[in-house]
C-alpha positions in Angstrom: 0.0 0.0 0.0 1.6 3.4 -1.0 1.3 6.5 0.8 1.2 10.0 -0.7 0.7 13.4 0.2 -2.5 14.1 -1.8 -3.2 17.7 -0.9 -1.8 20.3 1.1 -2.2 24.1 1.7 -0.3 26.5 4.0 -3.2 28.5 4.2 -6.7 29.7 3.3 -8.7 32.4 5.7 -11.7 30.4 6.7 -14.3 32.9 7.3 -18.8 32.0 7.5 -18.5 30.5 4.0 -17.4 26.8 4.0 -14.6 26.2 2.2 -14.0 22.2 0.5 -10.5 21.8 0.8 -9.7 20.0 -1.8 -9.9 23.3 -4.6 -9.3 25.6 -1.7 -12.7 27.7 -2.7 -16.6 27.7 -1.8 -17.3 25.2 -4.2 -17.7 21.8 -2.9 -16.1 19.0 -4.8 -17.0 15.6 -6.1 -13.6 14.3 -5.9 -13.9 10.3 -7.2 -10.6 9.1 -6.5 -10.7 5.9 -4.5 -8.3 5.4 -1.3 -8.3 5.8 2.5 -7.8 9.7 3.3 -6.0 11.0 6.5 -6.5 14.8 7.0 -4.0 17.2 9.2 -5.3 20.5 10.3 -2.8 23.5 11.6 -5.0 25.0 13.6 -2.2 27.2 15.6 -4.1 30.6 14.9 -7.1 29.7 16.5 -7.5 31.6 20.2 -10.4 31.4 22.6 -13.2 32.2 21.6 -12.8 30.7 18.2 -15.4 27.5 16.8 -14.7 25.6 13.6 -16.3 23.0 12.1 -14.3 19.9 10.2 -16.4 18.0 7.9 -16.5 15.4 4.9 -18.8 14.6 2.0 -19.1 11.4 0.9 -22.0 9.4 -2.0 -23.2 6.3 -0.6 -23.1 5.6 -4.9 -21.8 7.5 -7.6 -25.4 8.5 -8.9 -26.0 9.6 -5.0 -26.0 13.4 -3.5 -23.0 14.1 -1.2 -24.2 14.0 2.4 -22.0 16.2 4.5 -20.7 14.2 7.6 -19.2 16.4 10.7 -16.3 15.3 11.9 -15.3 17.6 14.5 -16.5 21.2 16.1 -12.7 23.0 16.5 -12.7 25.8 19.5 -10.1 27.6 21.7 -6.4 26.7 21.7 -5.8 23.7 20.7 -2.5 22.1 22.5 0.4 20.8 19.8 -1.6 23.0 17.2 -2.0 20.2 14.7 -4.7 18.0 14.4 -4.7 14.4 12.9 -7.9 12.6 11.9 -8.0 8.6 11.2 -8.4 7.5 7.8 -11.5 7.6 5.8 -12.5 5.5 2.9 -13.5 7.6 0.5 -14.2 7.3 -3.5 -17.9 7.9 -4.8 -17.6 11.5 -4.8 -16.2 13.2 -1.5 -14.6 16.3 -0.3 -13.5 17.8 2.8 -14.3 21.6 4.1 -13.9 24.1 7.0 -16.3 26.5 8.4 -16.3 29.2 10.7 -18.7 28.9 13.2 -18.1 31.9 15.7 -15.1 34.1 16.4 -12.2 35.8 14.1 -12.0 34.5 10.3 -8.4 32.5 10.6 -5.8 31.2 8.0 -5.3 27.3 8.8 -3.6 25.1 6.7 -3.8 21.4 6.0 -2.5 18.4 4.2 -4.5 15.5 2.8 -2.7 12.1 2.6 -4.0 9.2 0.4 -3.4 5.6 0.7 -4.4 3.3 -2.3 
């Protein structure tokens, strides 16, 4: 099994507008590449105060509509300042995103690794 760094970003502002990470804009994807998906947030910016929300998108089939799945509600400091999430099996049309949910708009980066 091989192990690659799919995606990465040093940095997008996250504001009220959910943003899929894997084109880095408002749009979210219908990515259809098959594997199992690990996902590392830099969330070093964020102060007290702060709430984001992690989340995927996933088809149960291809002919499906993406169903948005949280993952995780990010507030405060978080210690170490990186985040790592298990691996997801992903492949029928999937994306991941960030959303502000209260506080100050914040830059956070991430990387994306893909095993297939």
């Amino acid at each position: 099994m091989a192990v690659t760094r799919y995606l990465h970003s040093t940095g997008v502002t996250i504001s009220t507008t959910e943003i899929g990470l894997t084109n880095g804009t408002s749009t979210i994807a219908s990515n259809t590449d098959d594997g199992a998906y690990q996902v590392t947030l830099d969330l070093g910016a964020l102060v007290a105060g702060d709430v984001f929300q992690f989340a995927y998108y996933e088809k149960a089939h291809d002919s499906d509509t993406a169903v948005r799945q949280i993952l995780a509600n990010l507030s405060g400091v978080i210690p170490g300042a990186e985040l790592t999430f298990p691996p997801i099996t992903l492949g029928n049309g999937w994306d991941f995103s960030l959303d502000k949910i209260s506080g100050t708009d914040r830059s956070i980066g991430w990387s994306v690794w893909r095993w297939t």
